[in-house]
C-alpha positions in Angstrom: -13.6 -26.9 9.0 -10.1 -27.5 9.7 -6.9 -26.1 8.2 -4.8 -28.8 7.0 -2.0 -27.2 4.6 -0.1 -24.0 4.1 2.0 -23.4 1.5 4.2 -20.4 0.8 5.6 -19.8 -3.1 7.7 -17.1 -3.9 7.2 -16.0 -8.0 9.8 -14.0 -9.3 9.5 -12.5 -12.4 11.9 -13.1 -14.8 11.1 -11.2 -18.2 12.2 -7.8 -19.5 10.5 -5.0 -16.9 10.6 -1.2 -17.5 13.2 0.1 -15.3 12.8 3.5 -13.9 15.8 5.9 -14.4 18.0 6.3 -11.1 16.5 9.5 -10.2 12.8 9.4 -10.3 11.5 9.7 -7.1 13.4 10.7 -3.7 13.7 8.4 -0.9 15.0 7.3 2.1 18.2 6.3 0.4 18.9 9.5 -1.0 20.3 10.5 2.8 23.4 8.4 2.2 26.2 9.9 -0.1 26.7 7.2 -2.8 22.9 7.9 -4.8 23.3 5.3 -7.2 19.8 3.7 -8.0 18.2 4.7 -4.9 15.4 3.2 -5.2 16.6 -0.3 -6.1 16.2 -1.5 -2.7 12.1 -0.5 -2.7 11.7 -2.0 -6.0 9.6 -5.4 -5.8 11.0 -8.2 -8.7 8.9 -11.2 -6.7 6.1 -11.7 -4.4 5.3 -14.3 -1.8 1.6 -16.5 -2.8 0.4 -17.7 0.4 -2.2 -20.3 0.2 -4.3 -22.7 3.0 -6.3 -25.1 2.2 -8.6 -26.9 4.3 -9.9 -30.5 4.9 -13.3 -29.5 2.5 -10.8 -28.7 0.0 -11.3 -24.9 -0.3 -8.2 -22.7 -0.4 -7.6 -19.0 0.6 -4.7 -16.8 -1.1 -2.5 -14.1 0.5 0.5 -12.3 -0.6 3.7 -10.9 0.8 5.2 -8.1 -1.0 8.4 -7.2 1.1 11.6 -9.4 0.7 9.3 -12.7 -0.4 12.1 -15.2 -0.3 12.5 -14.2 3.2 8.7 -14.0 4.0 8.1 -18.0 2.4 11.0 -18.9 5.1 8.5 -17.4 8.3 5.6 -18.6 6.9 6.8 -22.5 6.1 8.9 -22.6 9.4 7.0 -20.3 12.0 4.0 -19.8 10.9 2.0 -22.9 9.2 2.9 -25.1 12.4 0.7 -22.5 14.2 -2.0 -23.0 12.4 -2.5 -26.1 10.9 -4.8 -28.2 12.5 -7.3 -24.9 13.4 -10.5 -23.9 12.5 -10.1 -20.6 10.3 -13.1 -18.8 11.7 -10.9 -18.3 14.9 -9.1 -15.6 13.1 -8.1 -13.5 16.5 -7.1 -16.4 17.7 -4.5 -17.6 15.1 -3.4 -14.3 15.0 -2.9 -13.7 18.3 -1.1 -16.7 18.3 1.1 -16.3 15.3 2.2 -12.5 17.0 3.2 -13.5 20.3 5.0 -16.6 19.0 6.9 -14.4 17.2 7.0 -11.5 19.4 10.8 -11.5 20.0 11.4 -10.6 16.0 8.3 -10.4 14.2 6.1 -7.3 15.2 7.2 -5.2 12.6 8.5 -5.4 9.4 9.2 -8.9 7.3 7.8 -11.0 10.1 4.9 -8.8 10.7 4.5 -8.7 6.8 4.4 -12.1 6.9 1.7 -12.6 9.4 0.0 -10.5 7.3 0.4 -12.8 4.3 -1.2 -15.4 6.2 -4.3 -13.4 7.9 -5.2 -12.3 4.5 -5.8 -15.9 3.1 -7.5 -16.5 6.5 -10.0 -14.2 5.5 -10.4 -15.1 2.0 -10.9 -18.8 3.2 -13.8 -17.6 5.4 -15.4 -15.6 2.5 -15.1 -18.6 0.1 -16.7 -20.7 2.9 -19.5 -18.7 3.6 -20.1 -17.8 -0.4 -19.4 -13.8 0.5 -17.2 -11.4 -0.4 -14.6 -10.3 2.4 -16.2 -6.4 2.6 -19.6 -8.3 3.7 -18.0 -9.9 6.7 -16.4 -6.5 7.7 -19.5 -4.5 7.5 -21.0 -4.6 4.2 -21.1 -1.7 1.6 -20.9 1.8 3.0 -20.4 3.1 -0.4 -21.9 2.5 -3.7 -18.4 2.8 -5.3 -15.1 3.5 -4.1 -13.5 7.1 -5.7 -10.0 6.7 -6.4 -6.8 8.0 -7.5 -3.9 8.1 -9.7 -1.4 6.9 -8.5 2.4 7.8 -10.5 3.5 11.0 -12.2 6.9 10.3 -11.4 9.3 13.2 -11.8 11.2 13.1 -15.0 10.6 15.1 -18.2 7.5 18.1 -17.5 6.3 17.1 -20.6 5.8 13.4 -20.4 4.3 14.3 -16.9 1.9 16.8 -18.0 1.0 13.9 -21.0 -0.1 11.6 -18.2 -1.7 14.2 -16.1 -4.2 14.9 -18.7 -4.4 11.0 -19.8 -6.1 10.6 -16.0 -8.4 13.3 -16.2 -9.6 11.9 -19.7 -10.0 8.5 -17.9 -12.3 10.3 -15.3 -10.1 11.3 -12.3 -11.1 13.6 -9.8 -7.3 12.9 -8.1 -4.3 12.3 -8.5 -0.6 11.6 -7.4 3.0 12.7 -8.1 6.4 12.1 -6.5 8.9 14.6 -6.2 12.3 14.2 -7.9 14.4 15.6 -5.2 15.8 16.4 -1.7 18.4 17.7 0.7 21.4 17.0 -0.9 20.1 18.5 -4.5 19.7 21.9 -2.2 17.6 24.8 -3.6 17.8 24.0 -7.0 16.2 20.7 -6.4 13.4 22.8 -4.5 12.7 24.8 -7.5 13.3 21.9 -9.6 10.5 20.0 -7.3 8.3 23.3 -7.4 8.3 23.4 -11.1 6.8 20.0 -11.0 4.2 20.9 -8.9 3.4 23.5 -10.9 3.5 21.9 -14.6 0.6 19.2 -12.8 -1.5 22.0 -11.7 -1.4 24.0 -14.9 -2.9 20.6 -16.8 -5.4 19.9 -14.0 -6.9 22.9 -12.7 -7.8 23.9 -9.3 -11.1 20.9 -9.1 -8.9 18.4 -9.1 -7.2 17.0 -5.9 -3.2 16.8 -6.4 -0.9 14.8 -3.7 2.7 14.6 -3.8 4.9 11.8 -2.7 8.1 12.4 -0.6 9.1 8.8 0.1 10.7 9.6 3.1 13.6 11.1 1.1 12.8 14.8 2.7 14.1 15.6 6.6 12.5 17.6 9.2 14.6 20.7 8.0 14.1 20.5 4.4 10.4 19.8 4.7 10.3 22.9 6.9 11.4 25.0 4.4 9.4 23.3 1.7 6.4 23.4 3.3 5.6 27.3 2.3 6.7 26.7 -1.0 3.7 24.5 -1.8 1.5 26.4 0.4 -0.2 28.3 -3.0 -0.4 24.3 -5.3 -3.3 23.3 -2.3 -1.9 19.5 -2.0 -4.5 17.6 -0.8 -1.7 16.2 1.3 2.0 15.9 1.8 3.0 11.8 1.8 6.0 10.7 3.9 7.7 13.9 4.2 10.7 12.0 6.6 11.6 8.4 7.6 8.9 6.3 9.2 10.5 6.4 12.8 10.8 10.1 13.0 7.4 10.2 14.6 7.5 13.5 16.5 9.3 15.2 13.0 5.6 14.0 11.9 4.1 15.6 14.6 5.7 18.8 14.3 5.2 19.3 10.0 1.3 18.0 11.0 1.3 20.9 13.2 3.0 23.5 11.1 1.9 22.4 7.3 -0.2 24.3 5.3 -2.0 21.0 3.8 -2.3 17.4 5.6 0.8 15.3 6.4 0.4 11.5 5.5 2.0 8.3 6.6 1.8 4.8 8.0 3.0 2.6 4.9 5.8 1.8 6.7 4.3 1.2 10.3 2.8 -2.1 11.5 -0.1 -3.3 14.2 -2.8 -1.4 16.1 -0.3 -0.1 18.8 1.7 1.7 15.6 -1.1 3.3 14.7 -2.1 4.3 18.2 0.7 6.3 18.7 0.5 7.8 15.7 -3.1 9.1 16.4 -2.7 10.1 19.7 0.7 12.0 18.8 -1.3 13.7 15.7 1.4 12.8 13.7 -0.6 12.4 10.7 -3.4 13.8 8.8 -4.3 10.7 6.7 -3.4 7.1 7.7 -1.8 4.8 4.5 -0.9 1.4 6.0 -0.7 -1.7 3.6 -3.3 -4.6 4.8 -0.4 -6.9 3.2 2.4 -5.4 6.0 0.1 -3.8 9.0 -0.6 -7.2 10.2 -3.6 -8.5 7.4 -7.4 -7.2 7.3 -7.6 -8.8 11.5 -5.3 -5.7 12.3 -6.5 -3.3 9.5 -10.0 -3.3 10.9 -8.8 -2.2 13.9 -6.9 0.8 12.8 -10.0 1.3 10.8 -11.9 1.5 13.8 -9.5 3.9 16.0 -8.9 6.3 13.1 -12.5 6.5 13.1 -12.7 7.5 16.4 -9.5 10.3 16.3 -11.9 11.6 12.8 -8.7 10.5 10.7 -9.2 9.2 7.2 -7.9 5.9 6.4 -6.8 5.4 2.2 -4.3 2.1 2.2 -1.4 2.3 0.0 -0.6 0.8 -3.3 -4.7 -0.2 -3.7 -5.4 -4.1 -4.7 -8.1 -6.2 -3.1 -6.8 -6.6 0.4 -7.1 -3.1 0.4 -10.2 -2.3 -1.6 -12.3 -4.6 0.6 -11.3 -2.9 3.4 -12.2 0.6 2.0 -15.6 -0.5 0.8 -16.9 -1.5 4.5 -15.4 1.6 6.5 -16.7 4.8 6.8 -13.3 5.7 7.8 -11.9 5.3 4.2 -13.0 8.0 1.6 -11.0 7.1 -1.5 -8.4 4.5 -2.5 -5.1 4.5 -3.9 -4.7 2.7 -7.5 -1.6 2.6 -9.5 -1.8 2.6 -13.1 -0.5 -0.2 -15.1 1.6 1.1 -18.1 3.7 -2.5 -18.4 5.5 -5.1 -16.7 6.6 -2.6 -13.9 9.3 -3.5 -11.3 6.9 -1.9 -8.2 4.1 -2.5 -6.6 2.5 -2.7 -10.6 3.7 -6.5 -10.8 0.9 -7.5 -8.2 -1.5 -6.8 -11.5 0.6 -10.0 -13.2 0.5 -12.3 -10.8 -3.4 -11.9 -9.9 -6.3 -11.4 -11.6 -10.1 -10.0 -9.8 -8.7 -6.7 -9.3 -11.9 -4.2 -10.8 -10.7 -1.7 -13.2 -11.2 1.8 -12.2 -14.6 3.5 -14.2 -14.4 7.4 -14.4 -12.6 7.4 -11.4 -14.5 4.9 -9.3 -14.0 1.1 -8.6 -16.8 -1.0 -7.6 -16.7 -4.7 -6.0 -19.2 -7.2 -6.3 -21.7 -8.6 -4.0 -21.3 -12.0 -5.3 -17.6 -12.0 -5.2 -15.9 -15.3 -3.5 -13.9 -14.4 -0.6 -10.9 -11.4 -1.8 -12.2 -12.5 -5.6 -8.6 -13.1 -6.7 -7.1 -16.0 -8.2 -3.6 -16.7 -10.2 -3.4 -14.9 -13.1 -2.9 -17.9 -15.9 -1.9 -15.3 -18.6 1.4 -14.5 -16.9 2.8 -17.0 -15.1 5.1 -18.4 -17.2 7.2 -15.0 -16.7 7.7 -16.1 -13.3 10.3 -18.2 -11.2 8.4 -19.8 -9.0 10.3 -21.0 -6.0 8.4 -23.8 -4.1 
């Protein structure tokens, strides 16, 4: 079996989406002095479809979340000339070979993302060929269901958030996830603002129920030290991206110091990121994306090596790159999955342009044994809301 196409589409949605307000969730952004709509610039309106097909006429999909129109650019140009022509089933080899091609400006971020893309539809071509799900080739089932969480609560009115606080635990939840509303420059009104939060969760969902809360990288070292016993008595199950992804040792030292785990590792890339993250303890629990890390080639690596340092592994933003993953390591306990409440501008518009995804039962997902490769295809319902950009 040879590959002999790869094609790269970019679908942008272009229908009404539920904006956020401007100040819903602290982020990196929130450091400069003009605030504006923070978090425009981590907002998703497209994604990047990445498909290969092969000369027996099967085809594998992939996705690309980050900057898409840039991503289809690196795949159609860099990528597809690196791998057209091989045999799929020599997936360290192509991408070993798509990494050090690239090496100069591709090892982290878009280009890294991008590889990623492409890996991912490597691996659902091989489960398509060989008539198996992609958890069976990584291992198999190591759990009869995967637990997971809720994944939004952004901060805004108490009351809305205690309303969808107690809508999870009526779907079954035994977790769930909020984001904090503020930062340093909102000073200790924001902290009490952001402990009042905390606290309206907590008096909806009891002390059984595992709360985490979601700095975005909009906290610094300082401000997080001076958070940290604040939340001491709301037992977080753990503290996400409390500063920006490249303040490893600022990780180190809250890991050290915080009275609940620190998380991180959405925004890092490959199997050396991880490394150093692990042998720094910089983080409690490790949350890469399988669609940015480098695909599932790199993921089960870190899987592997978290395993090792007794560090749990829950991937960010859920979806079936992820969930696959989940279901054949030991290393992963729970998964992440976001709640659809409409067409969302976030990591939500994955859910429109594919469908396979398993919906969450009581708090669990399951994936079937006699799913075809990732078991997503084009979701047929929506995509006439989407520029597609071939």
């Amino acid at each position: 079996m040879k590959i002999t196409r790869v094609r790269a589409r970019v679908f942008e949605w272009k229908g009404e989406t539920v904006a956020p307000k401007a100040h819903f969730c602290t982020n990196a952004m929130d450091a400069l002095w003009d605030r504006g709509d923070a978090m425009q610039s981590f907002r998703f309106h497209g994604w990047a479809v990445i498909e290969i097909e092969t000369d027996s006429g099967l085809v594998g999909l992939g996705n690309v979340a980050l900057a898409p129109r840039v991503a289809k650019t690196i795949v159609d140009q860099h990528l597809a000339p690196l791998i057209v022509g091989q045999d799929p089933f020599d997936y360290e080899y192509l991408w070993q070979r798509m990494y050090r091609a690239t090496l100069a400006w591709g090892r982290r971020g878009i280009g890294m993302a991008a590889i990623s893309g492409v890996d991912i539809a490597i691996w659902d071509l091989m489960g398509k060929a060989l008539d198996k799900p992609v958890f069976k080739l990584l291992g198999g089932r190591t759990k009869e269901k995967i637990p997971c969480y809720a994944s939004k609560l952004y901060h805004d009115d108490l009351d809305v958030m205690q309303a969808e606080a107690q809508g999870y635990l009526d779907q079954g939840f035994q977790a769930m996830k909020m984001r904090f509303g503020y930062g340093p420059k909102d000073g200790p009104k924001g902290m009490r603002e952001n402990l009042k939060s905390v606290a309206a969760v907590r008096e909806v969902i009891g002390e059984d129920i595992d709360l985490m809360a979601d700095c975005y990288m909009g906290w610094n070292l300082d401000y997080a030290r001076r958070m940290l016993p604040r939340l001491a008595p709301f037992e977080l199950r753990w503290l996400e991206e409390p500063v920006i992804a490249d303040d490893i040792d600022g990780y180190a030292e809250l890991n050290r110091i915080a009275p609940m785990p620190i998380s991180g590792g959405e925004h890092e890339y490959t199997v050396h990121g991880f490394r150093q993250l692990l042998e720094k303890r910089a983080v409690s629990v490790i949350q890469y994306d399988t669609n940015r890390v480098g695909g599932i080639t790199v993921a089960r690596k870190i899987n592997a090596l978290a395993e090792a340092f007794e560090v749990p592994v829950i991937p960010h933003a859920g979806q079936m790159h992820n969930y696959h993953l989940t279901m054949s390591s030991l290393a992963s306990p729970m998964s992440e999955f976001f709640p659809v409440h409409d067409v969302e501008i976030g990591n939500e518009l994955f859910y429109y342009l594919f469908e396979g995804d398993p919906a969450p039962v009581d708090g669990y997902l399951d994936l079937a044994d006699d799913l075809p490769g990732l078991g997503l295809s084009l979701n047929e319902r929506y995509l006439d809301g989407f520029h597609i950009l071939e």
